[in-house]
PyMOL CGO cylinders between C-alpha atoms (Angstrom):
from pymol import cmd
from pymol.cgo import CYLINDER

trace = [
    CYLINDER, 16.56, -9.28, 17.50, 18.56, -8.71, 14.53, 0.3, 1, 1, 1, 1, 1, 1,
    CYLINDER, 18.56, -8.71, 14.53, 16.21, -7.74, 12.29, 0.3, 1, 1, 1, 1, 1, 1,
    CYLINDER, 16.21, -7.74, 12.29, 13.89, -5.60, 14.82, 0.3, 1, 1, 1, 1, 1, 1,
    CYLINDER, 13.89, -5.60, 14.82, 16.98, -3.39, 15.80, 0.3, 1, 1, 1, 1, 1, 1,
    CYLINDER, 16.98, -3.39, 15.80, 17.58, -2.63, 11.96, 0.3, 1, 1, 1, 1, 1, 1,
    CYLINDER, 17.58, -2.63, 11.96, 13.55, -2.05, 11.43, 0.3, 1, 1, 1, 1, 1, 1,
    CYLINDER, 13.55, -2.05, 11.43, 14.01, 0.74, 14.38, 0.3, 1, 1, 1, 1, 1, 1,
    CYLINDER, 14.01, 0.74, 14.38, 17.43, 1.77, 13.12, 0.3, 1, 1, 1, 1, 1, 1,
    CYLINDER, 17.43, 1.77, 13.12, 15.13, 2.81, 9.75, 0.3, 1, 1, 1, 1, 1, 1,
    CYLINDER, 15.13, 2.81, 9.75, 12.79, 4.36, 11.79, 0.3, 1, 1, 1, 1, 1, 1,
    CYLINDER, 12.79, 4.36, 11.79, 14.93, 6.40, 13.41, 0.3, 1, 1, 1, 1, 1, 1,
    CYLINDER, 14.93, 6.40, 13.41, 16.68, 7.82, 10.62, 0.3, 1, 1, 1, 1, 1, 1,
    CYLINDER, 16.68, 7.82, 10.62, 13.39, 8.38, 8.73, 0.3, 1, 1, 1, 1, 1, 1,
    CYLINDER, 13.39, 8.38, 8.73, 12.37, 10.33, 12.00, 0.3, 1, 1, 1, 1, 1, 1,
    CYLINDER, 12.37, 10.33, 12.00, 15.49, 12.35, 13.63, 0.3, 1, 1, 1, 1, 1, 1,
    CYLINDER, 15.49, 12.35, 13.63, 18.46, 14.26, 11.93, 0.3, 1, 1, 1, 1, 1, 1,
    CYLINDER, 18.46, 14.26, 11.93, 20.80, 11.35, 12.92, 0.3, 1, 1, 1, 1, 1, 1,
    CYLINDER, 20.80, 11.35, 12.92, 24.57, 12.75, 12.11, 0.3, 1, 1, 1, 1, 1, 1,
    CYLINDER, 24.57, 12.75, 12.11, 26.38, 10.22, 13.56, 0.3, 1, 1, 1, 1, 1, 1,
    CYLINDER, 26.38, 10.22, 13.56, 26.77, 6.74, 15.28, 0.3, 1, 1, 1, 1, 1, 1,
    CYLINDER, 26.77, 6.74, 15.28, 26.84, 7.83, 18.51, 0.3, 1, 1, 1, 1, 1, 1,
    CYLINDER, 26.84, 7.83, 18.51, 23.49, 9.87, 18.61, 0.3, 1, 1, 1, 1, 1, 1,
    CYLINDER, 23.49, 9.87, 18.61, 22.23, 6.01, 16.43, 0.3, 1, 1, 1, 1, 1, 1,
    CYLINDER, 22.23, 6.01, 16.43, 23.38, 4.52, 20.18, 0.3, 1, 1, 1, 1, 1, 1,
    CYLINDER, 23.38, 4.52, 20.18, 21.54, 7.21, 21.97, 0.3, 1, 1, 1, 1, 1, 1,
    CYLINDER, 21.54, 7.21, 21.97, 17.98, 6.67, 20.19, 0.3, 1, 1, 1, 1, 1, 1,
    CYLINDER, 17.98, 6.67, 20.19, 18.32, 2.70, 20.09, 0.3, 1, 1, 1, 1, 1, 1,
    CYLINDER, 18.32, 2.70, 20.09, 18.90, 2.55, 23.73, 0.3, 1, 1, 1, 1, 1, 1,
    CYLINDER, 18.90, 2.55, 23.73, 16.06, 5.50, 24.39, 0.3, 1, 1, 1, 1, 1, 1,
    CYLINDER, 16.06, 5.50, 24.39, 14.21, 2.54, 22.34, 0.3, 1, 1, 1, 1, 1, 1,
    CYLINDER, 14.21, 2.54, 22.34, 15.17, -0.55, 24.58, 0.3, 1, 1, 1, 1, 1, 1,
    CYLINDER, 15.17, -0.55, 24.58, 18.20, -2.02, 22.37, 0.3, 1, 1, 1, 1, 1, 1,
    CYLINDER, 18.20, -2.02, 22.37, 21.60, -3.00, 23.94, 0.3, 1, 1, 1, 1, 1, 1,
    CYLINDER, 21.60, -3.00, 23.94, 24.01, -2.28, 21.40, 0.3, 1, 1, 1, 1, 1, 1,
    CYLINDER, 24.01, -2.28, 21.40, 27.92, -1.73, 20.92, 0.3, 1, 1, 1, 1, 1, 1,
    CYLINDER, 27.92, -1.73, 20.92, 30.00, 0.17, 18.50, 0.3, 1, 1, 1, 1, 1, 1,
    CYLINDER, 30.00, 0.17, 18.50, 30.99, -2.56, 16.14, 0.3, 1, 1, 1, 1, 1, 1,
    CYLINDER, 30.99, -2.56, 16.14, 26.90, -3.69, 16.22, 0.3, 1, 1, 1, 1, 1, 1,
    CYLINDER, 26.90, -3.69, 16.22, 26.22, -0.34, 14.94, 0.3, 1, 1, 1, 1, 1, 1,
    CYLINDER, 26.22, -0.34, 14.94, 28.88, 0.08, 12.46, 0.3, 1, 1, 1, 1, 1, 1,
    CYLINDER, 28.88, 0.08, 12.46, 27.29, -3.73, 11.28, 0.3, 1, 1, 1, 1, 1, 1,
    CYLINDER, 27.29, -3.73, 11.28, 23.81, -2.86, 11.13, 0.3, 1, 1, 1, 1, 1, 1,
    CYLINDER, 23.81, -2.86, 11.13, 24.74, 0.82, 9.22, 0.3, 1, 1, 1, 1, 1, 1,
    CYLINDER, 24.74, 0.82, 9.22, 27.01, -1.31, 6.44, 0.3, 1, 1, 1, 1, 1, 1,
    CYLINDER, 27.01, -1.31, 6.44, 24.41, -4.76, 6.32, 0.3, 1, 1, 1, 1, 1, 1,
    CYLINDER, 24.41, -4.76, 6.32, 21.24, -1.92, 5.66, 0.3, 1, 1, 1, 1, 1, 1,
    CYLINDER, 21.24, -1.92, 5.66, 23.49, 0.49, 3.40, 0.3, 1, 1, 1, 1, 1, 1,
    CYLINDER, 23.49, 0.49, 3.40, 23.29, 3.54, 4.68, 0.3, 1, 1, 1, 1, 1, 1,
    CYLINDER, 23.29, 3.54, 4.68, 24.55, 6.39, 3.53, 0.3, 1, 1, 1, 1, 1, 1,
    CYLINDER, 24.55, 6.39, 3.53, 25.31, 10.38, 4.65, 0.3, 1, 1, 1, 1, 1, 1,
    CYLINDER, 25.31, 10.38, 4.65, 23.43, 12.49, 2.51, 0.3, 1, 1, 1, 1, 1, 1,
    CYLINDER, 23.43, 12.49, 2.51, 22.53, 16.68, 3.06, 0.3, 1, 1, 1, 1, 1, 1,
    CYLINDER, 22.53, 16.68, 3.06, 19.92, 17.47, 4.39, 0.3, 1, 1, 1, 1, 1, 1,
    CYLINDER, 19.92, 17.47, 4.39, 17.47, 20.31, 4.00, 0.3, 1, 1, 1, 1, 1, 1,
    CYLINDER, 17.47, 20.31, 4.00, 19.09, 21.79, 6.69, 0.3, 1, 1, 1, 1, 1, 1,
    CYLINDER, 19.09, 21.79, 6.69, 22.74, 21.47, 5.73, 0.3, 1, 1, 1, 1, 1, 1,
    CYLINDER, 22.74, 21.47, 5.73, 23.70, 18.83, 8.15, 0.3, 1, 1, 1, 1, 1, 1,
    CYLINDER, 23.70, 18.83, 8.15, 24.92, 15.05, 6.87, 0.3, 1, 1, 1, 1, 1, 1,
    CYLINDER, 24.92, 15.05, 6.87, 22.78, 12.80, 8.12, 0.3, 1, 1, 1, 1, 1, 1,
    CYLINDER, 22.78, 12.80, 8.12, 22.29, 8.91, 7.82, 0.3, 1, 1, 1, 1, 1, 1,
    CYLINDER, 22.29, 8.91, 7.82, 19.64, 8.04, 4.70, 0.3, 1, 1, 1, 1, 1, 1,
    CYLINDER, 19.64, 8.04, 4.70, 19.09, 4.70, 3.20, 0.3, 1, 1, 1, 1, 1, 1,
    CYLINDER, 19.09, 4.70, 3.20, 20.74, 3.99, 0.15, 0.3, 1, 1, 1, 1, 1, 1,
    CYLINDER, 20.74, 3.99, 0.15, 17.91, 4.60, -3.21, 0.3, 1, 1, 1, 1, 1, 1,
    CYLINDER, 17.91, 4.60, -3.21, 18.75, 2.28, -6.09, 0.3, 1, 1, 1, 1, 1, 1,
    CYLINDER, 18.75, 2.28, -6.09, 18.04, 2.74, -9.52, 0.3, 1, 1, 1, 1, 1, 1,
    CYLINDER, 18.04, 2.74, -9.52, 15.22, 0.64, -10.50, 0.3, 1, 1, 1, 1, 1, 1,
    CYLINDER, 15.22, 0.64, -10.50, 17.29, -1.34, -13.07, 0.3, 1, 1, 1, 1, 1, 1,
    CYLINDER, 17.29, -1.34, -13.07, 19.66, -2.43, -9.87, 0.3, 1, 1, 1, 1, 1, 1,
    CYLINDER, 19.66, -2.43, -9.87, 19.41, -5.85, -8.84, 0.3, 1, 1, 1, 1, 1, 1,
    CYLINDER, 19.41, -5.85, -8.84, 18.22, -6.20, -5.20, 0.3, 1, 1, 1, 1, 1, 1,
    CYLINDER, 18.22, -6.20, -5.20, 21.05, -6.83, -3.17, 0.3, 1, 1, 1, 1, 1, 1,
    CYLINDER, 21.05, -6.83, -3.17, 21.29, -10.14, -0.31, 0.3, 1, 1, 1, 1, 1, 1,
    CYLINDER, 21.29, -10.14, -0.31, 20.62, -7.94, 2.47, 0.3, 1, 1, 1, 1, 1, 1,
    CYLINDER, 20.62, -7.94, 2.47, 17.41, -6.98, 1.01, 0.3, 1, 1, 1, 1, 1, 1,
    CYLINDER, 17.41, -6.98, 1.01, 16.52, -10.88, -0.10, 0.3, 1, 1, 1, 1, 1, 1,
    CYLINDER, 16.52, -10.88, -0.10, 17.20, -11.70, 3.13, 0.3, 1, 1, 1, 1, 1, 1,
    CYLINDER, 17.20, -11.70, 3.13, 15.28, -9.47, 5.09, 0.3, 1, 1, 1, 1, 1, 1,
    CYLINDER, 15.28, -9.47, 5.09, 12.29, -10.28, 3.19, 0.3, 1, 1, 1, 1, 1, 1,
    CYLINDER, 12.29, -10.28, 3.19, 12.42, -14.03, 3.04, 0.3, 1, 1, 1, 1, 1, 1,
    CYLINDER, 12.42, -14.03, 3.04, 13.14, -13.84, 7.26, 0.3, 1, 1, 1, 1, 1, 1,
    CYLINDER, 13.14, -13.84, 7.26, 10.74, -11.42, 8.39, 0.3, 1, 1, 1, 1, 1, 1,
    CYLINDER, 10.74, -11.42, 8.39, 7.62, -12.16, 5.78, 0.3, 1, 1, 1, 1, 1, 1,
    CYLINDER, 7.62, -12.16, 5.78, 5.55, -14.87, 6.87, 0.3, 1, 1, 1, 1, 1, 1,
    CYLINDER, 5.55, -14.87, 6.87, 2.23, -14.85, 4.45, 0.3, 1, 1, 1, 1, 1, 1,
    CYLINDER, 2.23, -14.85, 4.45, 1.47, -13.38, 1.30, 0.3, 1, 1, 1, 1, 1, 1,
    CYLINDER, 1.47, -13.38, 1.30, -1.81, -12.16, 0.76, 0.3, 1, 1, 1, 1, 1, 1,
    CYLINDER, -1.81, -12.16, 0.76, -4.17, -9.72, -1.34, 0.3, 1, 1, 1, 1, 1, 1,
    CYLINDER, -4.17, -9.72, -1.34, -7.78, -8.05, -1.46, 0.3, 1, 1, 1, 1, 1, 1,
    CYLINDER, -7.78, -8.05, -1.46, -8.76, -5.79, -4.56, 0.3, 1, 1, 1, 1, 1, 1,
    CYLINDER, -8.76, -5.79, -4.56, -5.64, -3.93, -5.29, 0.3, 1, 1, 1, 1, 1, 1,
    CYLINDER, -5.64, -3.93, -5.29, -3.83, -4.18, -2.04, 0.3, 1, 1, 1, 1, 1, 1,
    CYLINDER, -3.83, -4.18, -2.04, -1.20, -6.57, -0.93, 0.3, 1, 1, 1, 1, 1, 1,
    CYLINDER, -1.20, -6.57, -0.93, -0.85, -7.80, 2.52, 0.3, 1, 1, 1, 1, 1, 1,
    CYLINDER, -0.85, -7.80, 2.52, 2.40, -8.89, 3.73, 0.3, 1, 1, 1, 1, 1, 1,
    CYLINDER, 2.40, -8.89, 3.73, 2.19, -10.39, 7.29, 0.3, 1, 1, 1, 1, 1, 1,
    CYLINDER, 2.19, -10.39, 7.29, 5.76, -10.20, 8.96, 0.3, 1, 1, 1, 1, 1, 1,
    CYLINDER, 5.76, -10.20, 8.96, 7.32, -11.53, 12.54, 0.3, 1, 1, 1, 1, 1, 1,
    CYLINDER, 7.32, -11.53, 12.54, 6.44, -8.78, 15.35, 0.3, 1, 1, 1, 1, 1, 1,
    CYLINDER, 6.44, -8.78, 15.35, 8.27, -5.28, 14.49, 0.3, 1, 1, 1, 1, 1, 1,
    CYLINDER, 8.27, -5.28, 14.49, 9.65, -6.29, 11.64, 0.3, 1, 1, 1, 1, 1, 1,
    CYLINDER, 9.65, -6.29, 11.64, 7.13, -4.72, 9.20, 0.3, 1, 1, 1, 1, 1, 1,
    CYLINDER, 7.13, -4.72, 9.20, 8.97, -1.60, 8.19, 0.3, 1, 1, 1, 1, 1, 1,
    CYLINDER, 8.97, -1.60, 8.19, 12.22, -3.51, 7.41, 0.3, 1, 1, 1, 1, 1, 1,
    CYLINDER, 12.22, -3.51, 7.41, 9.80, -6.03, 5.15, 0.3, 1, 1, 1, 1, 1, 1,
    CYLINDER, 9.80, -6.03, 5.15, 8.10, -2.94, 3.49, 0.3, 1, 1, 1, 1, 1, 1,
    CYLINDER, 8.10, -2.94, 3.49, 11.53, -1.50, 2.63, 0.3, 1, 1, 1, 1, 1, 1,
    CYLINDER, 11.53, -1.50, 2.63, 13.15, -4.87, 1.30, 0.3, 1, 1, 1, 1, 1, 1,
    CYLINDER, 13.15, -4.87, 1.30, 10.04, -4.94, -0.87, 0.3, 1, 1, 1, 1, 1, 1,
    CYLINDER, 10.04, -4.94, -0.87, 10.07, -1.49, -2.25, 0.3, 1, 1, 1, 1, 1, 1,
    CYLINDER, 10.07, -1.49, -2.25, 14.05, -2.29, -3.10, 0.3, 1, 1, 1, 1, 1, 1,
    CYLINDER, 14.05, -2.29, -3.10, 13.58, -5.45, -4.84, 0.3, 1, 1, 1, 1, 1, 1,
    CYLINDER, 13.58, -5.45, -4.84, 10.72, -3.65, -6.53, 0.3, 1, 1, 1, 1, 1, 1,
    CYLINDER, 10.72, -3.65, -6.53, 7.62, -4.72, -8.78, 0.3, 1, 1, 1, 1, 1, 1,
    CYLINDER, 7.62, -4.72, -8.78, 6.14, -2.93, -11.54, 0.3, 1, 1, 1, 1, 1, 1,
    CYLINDER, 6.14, -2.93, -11.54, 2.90, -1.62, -10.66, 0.3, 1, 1, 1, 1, 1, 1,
    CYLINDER, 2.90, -1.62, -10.66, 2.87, -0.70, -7.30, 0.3, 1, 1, 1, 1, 1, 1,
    CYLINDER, 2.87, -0.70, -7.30, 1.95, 2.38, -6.21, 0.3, 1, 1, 1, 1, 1, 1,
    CYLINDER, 1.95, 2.38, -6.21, 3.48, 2.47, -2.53, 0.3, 1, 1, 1, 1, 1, 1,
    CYLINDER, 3.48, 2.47, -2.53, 3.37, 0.69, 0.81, 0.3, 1, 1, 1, 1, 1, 1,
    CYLINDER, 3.37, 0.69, 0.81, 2.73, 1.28, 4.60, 0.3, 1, 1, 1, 1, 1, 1,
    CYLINDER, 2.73, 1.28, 4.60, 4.06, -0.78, 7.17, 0.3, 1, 1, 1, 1, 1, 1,
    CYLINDER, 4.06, -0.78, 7.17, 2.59, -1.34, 10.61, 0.3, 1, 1, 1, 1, 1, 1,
    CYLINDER, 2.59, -1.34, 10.61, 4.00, -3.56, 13.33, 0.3, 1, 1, 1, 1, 1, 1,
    CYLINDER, 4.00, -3.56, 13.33, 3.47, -6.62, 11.50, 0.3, 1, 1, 1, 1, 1, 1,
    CYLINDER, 3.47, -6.62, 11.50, 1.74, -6.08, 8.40, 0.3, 1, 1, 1, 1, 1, 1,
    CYLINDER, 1.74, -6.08, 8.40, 2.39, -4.17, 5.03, 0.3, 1, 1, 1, 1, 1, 1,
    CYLINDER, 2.39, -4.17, 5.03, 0.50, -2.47, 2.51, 0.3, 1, 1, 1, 1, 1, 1,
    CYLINDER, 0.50, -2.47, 2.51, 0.80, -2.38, -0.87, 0.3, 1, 1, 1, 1, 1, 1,
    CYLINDER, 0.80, -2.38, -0.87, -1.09, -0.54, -3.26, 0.3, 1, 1, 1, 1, 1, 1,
    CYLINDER, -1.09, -0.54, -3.26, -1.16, -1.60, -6.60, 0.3, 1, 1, 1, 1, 1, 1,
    CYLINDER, -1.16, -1.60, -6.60, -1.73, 0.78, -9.46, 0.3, 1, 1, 1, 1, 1, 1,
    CYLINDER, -1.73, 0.78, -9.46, -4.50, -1.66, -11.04, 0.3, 1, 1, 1, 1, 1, 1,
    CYLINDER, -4.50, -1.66, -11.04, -6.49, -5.18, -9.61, 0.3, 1, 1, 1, 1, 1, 1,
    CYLINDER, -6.49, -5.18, -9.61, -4.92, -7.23, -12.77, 0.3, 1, 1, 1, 1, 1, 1,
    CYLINDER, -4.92, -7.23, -12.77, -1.51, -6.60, -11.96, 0.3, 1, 1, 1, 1, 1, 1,
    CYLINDER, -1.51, -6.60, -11.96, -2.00, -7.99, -8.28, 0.3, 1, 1, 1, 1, 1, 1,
    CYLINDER, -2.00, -7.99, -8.28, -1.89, -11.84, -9.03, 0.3, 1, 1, 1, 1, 1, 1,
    CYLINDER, -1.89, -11.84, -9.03, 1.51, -11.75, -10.66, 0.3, 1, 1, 1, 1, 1, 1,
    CYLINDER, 1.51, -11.75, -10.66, 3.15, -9.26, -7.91, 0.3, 1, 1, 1, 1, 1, 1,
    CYLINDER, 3.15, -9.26, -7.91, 1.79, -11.96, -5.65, 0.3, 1, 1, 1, 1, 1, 1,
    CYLINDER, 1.79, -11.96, -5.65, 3.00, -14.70, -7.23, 0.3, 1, 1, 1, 1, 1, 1,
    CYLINDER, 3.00, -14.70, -7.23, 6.38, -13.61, -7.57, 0.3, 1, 1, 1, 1, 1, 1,
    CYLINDER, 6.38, -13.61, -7.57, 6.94, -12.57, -4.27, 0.3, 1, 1, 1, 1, 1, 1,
    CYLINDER, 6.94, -12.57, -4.27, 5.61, -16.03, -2.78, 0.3, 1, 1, 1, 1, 1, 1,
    CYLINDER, 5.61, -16.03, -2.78, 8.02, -18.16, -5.51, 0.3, 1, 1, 1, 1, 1, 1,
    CYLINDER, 8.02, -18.16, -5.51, 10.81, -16.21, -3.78, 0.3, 1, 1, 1, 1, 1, 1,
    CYLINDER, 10.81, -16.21, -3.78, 10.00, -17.20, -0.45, 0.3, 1, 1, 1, 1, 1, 1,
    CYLINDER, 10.00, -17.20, -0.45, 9.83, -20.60, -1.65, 0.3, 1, 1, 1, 1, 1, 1,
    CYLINDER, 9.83, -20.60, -1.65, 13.03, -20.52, -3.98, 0.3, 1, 1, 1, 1, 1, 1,
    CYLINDER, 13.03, -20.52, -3.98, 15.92, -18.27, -2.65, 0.3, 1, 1, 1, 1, 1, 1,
    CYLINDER, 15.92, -18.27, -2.65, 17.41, -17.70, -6.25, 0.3, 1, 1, 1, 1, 1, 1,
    CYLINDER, 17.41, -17.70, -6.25, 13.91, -16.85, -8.17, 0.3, 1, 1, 1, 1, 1, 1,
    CYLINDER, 13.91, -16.85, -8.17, 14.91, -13.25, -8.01, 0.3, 1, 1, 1, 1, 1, 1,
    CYLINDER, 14.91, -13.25, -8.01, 18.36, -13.54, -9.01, 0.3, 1, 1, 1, 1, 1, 1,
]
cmd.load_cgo(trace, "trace")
């Protein structure tokens, strides 16, 4: 439940103006989710959100964008090793298959940890995307991705 409440928490930002934790409240529970205060605080610190401008002057929740360079953090590692159940790839496309709703929060823990090569990704209900710049770089993107959901610390 967890993870599906964060996936829609990104949604929502990436959809409304979202200025505070109260109007977060409002949209999760327009979207079926039973939450409190302290959950939301949780979920806002656990995904690392931050208040940036927006285009039209207000402050409004964002994810956090690391530097490429940055290592990914737990959260992220987490996320991705919970929520991705197969690994997967056709020409120069990735398919990550997920648990139900979880796809967005998948295709975001990706694009954090990162891989060189890839071009961008689009996340469904329960599959990702990702398009790789070039066929030949697809194997080792794959294979380092399915190492770390076999060994926790391969992307340490």
């Amino acid at each position: 439940m967890r993870f599906s409440r964060q996936d829609k928490i990104l949604e929502l930002i990436s959809e409304y103006e979202i200025e505070t934790q109260e109007t977060l409240a409002e949209k999760l529970s327009e979207s079926g989710f039973k939450i409190t205060q302290a959950t939301i605080s949780r979920d806002i610190k656990e995904l690392q959100l931050i208040k940036t401008l927006s285009p039209s002057g207000k402050y409004i929740y964002s994810p956090a964008r690391p530097s490429l360079h940055t290592n990914a953090p737990d959260r992220y590692k987490k996320i991705f090793r919970n929520t991705v159940s197969s690994i997967d790839s056709a020409g120069n496309i990735i398919v990550l298959k997920t648990l139900s709703g979880c796809a967005s929060a998948a295709g975001e823990a990706f694009d954090y940890i990162g891989a060189e090569g890839v071009v961008g990704s689009l996340a469904g209900d329960n599959t990702v995307f990702i398009v790789v710049d070039l066929p030949e770089h697809v194997p080792a993107i794959v294979k380092k991705f399915q190492e770390f959901l076999k060994n926790p610390d391969y992307l340490t």
